[in-house]
C-alpha positions, 0 to 999 in steps of 0.5 A: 500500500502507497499511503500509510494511512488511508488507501488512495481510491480513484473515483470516477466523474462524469462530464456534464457538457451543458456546464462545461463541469466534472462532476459527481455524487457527494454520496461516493466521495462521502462513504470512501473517507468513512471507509478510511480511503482517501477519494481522489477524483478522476476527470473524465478525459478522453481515451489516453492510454498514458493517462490511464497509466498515470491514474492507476500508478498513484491509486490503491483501488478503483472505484467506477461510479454510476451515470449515464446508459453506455452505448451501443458504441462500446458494448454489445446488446444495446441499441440507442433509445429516444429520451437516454443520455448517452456519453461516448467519451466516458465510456471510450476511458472507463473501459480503458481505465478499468481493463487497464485496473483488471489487469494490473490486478487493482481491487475495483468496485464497479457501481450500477454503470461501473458494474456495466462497464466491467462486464462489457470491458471484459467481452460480455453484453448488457440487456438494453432495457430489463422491462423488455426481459422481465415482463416488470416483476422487478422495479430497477428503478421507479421512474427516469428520475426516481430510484427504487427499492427492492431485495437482491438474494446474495450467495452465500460465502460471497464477498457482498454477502461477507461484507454486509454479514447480519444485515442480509436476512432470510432466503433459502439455505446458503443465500441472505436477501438485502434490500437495495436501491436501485436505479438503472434500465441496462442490465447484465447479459449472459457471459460470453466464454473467453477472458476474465469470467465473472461470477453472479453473486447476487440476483433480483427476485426477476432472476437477472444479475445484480452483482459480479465478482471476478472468478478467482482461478488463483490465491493472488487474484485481485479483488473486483466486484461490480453491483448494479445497486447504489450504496452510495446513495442513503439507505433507510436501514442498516446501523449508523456510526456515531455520527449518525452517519451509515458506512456502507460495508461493501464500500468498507470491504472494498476499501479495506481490500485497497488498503491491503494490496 
């Protein structure tokens, strides 16, 4: 580890081109510093391979963020839809910057478009639009501008189901359900054979993928988990500290898992 205090955790922003502004939910900057990590916010810049190099040099781990749908451009099983927000630019230099972080073997927490981005940088297809899948059995989210709540089955042994432990309840032998907020329409396809396989850790009541954990083929693989959930955002369970603040153990886990690389 670089920092002999607090582990130095990339997180990525978004560009907002109407404001000419980097920018990005205080939610995530908020839960890495109660993890112990020190956040460093990444620009959204354009695709450049020694840039990428020189983020990941500094970092102890990367965190990717959520924000807008990714194109069709970058990732298989989508096509665009009328009314989205598309920003080929982040999507050219997160799947850049996160294939560079899953091959250096840099622990990463992708977060709902960042679980995306692992999936798709790694050769597999995202479901366009889960309603068109799942006949609306689940809410992934309530509306194009509200989020929603609703439960995941986490597997047992599990790095999301370690990590959030008592809190997940319930569910058949060997699985815990948490309750979750949620916001995204893309989803995670089935996996294609051929490079980093990813393991389903977590899935919503509609049987699709909420969460990936990297299949480790060996003791020294990196750790790396992308879950389409938002545990940045506040969450109307779950302890606090004594600030009356909540850390998100996932985020805690991941951070701990930076710091100990």
């Amino acid at each position: 580890m670089r920092s002999a205090v607090r582990p130095r955790i990339g997180v990525t922003s978004r560009f907002r081109q109407a404001i000419r502004s980097h920018s990005i939910h205080e939610g995530y900057v908020e839960q890495v510093v109660r993890a112990g990590g020190l956040p460093l916010v990444i620009p959204c810049t354009d695709a450049d391979g020694d840039l990428c190099a020189s983020y990941l040099s500094v970092l102890d781990g990367l965190l990717l963020t959520g924000g807008e749908d990714m194109d069709p451009a970058q990732c298989r099983g989508t096509v665009r839809r009328p009314g989205y927000t598309y920003h080929p630019r982040r999507d050219a230099f997160e799947t850049r910057l996160a294939g560079a972080a899953l091959e250096a073997g840099l622990p990463t927490l992708g977060i709902c478009r960042g679980a995306q981005v692992l999936h798709t940088v790694t050769g597999n297809p995202l479901i366009g639009h889960i309603p068109d899948v799942n006949g609306g059995r689940v809410a992934h989210r309530t509306s194009l501008t509200e989020t929603s709540r609703h439960s995941v089955t986490l597997t047992e042994g599990s790095k999301v189901a370690r990590a959030y432990g008592d809190r997940a309840y319930g569910g058949s032998p060997g699985e815990r359900t948490l309750k979750v907020t949620s916001y995204h329409h893309q989803g995670l396809g089935e996996q294609t054979p051929g490079g980093i396989r990813w393991r389903v850790t977590a899935r919503a009541d509609d049987s699709l993928a909420e969460a990936i954990e990297r299949e480790e083929d060996t003791e020294g693989d990196a750790w790396a988990v992308g879950v389409l959930w938002h545990p940045e955002l506040p969450a109307d369970d779950g302890p606090a500290d004594g600030t009356g603040e909540r850390t998100d153990p996932l985020i805690a886990a991941f951070v701990a898992a930076a710091g100990a690389s």
